[in-house]
KEKOL-210386 format. One record per atom (N, C-alpha, C): residue number from 1; residue in one letter; atom name; x, z, y. Coordinates in pm, 1 decimal, m for minus. Example, Ala and Ser with C-alpha at 12.3 -4.5 7.8 and 13.67 -1.06 7.14 Angstrom:
<pts>
pt timar 1	lose A	voza N	X 1319.0	Z 780.0	Y m569.0
pt timar 1	lose A	voza CA	X 1230.0	Z 780.0	Y m450.0
pt timar 1	lose A	voza C	X 1320.0	Z 780.0	Y m330.0
pt timar 2	lose S	voza N	X 1285.0	Z 708.0	Y m225.0
pt timar 2	lose S	voza CA	X 1367.0	Z 714.0	Y m106.0
pt timar 2	lose S	voza C	X 1290.0	Z 787.0	Y 3.0
</pts>
This chain:
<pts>
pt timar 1	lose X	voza N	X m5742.0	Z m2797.7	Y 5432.4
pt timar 1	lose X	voza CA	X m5828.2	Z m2715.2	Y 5514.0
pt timar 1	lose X	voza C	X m5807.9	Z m2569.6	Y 5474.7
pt timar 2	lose X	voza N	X m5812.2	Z m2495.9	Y 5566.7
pt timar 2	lose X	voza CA	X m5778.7	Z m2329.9	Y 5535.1
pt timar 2	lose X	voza C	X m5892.1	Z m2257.1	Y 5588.4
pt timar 3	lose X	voza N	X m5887.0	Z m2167.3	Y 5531.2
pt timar 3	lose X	voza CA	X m5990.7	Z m2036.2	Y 5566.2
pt timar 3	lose X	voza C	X m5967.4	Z m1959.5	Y 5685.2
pt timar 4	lose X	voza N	X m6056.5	Z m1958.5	Y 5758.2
pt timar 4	lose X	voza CA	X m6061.2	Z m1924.0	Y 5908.3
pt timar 4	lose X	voza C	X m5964.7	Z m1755.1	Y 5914.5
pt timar 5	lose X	voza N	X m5912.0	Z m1711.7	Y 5996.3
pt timar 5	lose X	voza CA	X m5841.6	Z m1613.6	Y 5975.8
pt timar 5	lose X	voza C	X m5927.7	Z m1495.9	Y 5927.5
pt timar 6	lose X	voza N	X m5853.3	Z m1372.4	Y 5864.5
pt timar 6	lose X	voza CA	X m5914.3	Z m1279.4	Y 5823.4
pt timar 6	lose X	voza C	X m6015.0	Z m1273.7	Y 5712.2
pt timar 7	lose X	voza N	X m6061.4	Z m1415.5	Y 5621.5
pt timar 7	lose X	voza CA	X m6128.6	Z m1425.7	Y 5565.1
pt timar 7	lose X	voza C	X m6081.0	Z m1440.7	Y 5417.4
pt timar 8	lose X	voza N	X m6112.8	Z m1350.8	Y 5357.7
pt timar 8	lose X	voza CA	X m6017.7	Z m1338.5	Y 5229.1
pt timar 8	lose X	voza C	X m6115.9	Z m1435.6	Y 5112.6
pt timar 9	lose X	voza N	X m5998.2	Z m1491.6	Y 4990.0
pt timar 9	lose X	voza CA	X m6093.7	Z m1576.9	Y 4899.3
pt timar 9	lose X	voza C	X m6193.0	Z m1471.9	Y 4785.3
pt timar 10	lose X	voza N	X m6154.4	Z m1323.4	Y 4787.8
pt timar 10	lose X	voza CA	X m6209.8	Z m1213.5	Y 4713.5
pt timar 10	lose X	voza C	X m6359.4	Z m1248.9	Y 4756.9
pt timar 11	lose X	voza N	X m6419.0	Z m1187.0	Y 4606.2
pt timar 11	lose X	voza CA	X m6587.9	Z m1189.9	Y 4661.5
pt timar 11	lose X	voza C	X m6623.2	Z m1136.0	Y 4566.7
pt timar 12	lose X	voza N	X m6731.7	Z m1048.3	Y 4616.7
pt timar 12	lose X	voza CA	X m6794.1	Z m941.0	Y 4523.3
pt timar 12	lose X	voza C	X m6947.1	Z m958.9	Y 4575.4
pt timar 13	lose X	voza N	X m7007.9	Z m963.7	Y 4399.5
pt timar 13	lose X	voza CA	X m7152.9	Z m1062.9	Y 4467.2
pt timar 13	lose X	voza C	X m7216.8	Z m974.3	Y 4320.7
pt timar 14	lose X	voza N	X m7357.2	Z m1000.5	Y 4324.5
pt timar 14	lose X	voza CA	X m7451.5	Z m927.8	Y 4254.2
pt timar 14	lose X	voza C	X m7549.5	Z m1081.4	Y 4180.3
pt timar 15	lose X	voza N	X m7558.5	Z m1043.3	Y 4028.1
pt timar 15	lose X	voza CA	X m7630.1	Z m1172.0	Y 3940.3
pt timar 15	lose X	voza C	X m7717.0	Z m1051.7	Y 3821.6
pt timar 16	lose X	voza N	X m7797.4	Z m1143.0	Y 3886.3
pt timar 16	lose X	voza CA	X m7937.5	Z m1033.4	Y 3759.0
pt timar 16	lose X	voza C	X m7930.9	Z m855.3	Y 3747.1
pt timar 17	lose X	voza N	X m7878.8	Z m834.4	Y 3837.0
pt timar 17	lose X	voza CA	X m7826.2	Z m678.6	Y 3888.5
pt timar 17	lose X	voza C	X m7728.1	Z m615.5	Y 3812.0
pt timar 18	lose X	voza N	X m7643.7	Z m704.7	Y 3787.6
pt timar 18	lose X	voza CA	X m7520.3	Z m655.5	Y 3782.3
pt timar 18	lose X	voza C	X m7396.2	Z m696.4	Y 3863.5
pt timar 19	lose X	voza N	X m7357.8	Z m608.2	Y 3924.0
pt timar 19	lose X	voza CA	X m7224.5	Z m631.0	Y 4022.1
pt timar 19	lose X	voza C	X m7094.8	Z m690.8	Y 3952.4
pt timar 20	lose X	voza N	X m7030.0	Z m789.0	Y 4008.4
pt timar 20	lose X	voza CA	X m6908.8	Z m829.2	Y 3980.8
pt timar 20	lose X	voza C	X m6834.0	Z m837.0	Y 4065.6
pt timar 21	lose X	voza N	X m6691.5	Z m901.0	Y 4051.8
pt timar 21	lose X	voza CA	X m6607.9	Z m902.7	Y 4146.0
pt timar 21	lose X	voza C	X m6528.0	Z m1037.8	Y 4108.7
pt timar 22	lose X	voza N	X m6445.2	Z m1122.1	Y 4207.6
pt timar 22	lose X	voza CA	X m6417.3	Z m1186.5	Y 4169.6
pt timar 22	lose X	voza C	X m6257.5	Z m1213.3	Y 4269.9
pt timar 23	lose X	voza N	X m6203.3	Z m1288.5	Y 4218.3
pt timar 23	lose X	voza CA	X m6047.5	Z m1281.3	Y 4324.7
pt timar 23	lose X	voza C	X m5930.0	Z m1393.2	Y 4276.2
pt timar 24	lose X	voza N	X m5895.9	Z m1416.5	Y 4372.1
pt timar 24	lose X	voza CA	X m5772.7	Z m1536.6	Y 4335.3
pt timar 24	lose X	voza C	X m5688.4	Z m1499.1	Y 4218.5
pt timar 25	lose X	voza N	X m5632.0	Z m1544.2	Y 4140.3
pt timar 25	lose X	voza CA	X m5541.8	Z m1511.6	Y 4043.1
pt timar 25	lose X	voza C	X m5379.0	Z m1619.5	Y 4105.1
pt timar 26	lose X	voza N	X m5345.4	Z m1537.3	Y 4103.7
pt timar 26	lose X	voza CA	X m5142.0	Z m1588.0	Y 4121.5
pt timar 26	lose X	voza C	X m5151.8	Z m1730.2	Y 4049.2
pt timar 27	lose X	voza N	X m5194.8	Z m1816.3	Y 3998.8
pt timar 27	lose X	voza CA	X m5227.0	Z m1918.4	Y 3931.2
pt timar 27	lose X	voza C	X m5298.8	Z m2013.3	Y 3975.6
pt timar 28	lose X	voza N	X m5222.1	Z m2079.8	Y 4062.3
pt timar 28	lose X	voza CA	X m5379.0	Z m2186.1	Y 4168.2
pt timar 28	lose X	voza C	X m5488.6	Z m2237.2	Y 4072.8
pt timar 29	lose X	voza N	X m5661.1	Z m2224.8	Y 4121.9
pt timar 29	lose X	voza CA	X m5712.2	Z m2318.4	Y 4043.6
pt timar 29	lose X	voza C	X m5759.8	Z m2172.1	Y 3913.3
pt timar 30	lose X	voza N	X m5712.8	Z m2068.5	Y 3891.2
pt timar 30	lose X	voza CA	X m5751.8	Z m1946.2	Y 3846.0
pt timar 30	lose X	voza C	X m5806.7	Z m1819.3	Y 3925.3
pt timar 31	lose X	voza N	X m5933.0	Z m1747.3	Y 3860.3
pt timar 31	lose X	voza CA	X m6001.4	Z m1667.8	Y 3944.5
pt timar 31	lose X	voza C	X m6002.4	Z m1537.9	Y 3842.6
pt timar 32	lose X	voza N	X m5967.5	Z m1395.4	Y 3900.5
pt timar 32	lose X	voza CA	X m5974.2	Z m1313.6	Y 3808.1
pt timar 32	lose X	voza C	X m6127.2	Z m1258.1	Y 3807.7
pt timar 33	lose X	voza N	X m6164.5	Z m1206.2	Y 3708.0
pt timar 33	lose X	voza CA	X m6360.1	Z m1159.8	Y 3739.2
pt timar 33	lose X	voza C	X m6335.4	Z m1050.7	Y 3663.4
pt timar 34	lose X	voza N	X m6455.2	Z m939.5	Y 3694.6
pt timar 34	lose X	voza CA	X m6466.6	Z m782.8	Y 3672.4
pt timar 34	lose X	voza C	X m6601.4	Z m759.4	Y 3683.8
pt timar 35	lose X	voza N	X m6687.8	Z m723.6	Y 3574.0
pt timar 35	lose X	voza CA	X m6823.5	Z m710.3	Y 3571.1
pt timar 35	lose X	voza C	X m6833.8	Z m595.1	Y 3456.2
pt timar 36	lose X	voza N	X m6933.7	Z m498.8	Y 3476.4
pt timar 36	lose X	voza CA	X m7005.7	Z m348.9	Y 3369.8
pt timar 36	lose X	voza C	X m7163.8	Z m386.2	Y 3349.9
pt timar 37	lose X	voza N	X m7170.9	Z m452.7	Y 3206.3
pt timar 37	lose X	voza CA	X m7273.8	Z m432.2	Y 3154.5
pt timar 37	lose X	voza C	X m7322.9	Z m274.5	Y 3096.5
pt timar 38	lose X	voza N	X m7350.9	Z m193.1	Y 3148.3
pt timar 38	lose X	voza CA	X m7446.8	Z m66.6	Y 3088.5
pt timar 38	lose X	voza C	X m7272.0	Z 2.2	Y 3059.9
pt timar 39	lose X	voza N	X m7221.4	Z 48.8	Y 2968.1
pt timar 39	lose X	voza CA	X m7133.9	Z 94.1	Y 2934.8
pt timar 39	lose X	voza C	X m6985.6	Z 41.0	Y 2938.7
pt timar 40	lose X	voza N	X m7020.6	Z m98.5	Y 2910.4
pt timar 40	lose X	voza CA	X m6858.4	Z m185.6	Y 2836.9
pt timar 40	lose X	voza C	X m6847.7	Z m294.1	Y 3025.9
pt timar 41	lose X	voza N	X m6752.3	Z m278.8	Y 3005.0
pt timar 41	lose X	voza CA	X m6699.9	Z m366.8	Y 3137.5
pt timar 41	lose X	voza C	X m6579.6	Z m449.1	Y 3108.2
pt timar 42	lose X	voza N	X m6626.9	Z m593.2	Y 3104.2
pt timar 42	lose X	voza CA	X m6549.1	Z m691.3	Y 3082.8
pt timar 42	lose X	voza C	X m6458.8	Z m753.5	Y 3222.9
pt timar 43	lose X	voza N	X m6360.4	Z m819.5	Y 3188.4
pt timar 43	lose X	voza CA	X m6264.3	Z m877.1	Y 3287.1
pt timar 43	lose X	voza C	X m6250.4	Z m978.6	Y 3186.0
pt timar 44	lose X	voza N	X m6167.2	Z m1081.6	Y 3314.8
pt timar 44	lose X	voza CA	X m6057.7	Z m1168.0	Y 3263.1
pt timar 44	lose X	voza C	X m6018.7	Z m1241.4	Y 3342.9
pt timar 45	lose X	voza N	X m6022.6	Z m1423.6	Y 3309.5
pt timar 45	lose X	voza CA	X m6018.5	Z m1493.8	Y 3463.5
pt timar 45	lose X	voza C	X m6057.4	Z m1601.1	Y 3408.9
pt timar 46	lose X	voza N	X m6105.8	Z m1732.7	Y 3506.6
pt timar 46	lose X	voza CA	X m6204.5	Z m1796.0	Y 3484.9
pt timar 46	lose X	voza C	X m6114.7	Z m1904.6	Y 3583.7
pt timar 47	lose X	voza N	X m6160.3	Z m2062.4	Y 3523.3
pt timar 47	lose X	voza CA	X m6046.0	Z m2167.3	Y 3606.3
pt timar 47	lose X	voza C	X m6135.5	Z m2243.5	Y 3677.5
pt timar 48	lose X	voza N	X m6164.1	Z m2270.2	Y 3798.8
pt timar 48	lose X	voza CA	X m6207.2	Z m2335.9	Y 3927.0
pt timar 48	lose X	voza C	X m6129.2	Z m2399.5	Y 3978.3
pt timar 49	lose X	voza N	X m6128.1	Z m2480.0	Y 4092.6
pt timar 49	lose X	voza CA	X m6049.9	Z m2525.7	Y 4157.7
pt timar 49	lose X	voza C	X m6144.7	Z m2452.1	Y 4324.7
pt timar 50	lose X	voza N	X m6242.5	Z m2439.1	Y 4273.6
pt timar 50	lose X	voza CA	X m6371.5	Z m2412.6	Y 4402.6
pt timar 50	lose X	voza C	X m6379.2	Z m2298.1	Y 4372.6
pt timar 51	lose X	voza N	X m6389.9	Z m2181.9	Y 4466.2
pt timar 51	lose X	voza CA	X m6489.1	Z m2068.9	Y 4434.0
pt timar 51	lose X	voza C	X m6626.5	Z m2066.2	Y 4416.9
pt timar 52	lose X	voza N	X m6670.3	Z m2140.5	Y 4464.4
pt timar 52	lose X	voza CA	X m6834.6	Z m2165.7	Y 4409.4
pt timar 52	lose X	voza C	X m6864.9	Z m2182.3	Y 4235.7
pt timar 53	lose X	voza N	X m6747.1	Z m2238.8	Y 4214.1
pt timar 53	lose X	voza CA	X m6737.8	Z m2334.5	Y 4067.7
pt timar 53	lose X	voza C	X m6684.4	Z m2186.5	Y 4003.5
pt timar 54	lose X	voza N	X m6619.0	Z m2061.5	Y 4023.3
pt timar 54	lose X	voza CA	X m6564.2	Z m2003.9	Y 3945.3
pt timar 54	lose X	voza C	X m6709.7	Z m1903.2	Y 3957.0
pt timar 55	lose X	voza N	X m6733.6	Z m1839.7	Y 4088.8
pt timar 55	lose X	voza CA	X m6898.2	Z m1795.9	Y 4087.0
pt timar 55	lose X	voza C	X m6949.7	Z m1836.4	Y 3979.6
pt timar 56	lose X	voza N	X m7022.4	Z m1950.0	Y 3973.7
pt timar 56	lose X	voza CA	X m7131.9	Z m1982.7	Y 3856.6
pt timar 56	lose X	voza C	X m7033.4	Z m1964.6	Y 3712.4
pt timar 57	lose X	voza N	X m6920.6	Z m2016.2	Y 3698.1
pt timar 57	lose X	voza CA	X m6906.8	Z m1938.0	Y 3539.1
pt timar 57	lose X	voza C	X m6907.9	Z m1846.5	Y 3542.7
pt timar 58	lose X	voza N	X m6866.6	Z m1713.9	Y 3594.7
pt timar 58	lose X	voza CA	X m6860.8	Z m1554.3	Y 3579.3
pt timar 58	lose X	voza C	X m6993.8	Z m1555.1	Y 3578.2
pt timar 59	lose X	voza N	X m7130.4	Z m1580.2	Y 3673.6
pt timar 59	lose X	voza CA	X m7235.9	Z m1602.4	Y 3573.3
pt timar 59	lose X	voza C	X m7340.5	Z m1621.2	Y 3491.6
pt timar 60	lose X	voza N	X m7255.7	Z m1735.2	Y 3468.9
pt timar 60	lose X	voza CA	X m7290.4	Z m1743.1	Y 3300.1
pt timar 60	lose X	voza C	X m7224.9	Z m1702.3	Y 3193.8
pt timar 61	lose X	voza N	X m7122.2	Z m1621.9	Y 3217.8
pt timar 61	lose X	voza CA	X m7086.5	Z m1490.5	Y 3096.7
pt timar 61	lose X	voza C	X m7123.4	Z m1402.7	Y 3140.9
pt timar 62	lose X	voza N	X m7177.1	Z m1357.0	Y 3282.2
pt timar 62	lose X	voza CA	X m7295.8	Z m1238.5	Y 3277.1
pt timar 62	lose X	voza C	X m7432.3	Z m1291.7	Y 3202.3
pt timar 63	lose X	voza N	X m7490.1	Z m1397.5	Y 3196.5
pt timar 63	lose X	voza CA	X m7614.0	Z m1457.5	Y 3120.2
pt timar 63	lose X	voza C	X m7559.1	Z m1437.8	Y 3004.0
pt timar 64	lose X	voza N	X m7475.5	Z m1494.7	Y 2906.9
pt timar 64	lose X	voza CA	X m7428.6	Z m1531.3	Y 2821.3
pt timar 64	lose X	voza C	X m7424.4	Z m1337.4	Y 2737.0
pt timar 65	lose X	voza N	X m7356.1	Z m1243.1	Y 2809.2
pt timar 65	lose X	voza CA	X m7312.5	Z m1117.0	Y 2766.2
pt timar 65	lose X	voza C	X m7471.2	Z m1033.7	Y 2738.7
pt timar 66	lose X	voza N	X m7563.6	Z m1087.1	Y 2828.0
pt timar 66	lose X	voza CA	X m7693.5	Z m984.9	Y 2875.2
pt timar 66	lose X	voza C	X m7768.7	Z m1050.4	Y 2768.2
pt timar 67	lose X	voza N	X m7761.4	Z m1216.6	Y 2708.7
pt timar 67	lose X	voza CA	X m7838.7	Z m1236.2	Y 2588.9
pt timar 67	lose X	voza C	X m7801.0	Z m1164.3	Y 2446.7
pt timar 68	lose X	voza N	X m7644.6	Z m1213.0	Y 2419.8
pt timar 68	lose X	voza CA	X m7543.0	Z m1114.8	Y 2283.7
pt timar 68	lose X	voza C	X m7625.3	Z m959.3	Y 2325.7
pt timar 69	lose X	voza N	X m7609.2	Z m901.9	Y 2430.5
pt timar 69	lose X	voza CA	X m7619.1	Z m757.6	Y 2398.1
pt timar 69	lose X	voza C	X m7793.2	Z m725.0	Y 2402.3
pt timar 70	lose X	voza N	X m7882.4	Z m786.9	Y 2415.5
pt timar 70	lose X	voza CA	X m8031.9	Z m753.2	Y 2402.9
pt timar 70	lose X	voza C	X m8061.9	Z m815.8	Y 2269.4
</pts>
C-alpha cells in the first residue's frame, strides 16, 4: 500500500511543547528525529517499521530528556 500522492512520510509534530521533526532515513524501517530542549538540541534516528511506532519513541526521549534535565 502507498501513500496517496504528494504526501510525504516527513512529520513535524509538537509533545509537551516541544517541537520535533521527524523523517525517513535512507535505511528502510529507520526514522531520523530533531528536537531543542531549552538550549541543547538532540538528533539521531530511531527504528520503526510504522511511523506511528517511530512518533511514540522520539517521545519518549522527549519524556525521558525533560525528566534527566529537571
Amino acid at each position: 500500500m502507498t501513500d496517496p500522492p504528494g504526501e510525504s512520510d516527513a512529520r513535524a509534530g509538537m509533545h509537551r511543547g516541544i517541537r520535533y521533526s521527524l523523517r525517513p532515513n535512507a535505511a528502510p524501517g529507520y526514522w531520523q528525529y530533531a528536537y531543542a530542549i531549552g538550549a541543547r538540541v538532540r538528533s539521531g534516528r530511531v527504528q520503526g517499521r510504522l511511523r506511528q511506532l517511530a512518533v511514540r519513541r522520539v517521545q519518549m526521549r522527549i519524556d525521558r530528556d525533560m525528566r534527566i534535565g529537571s
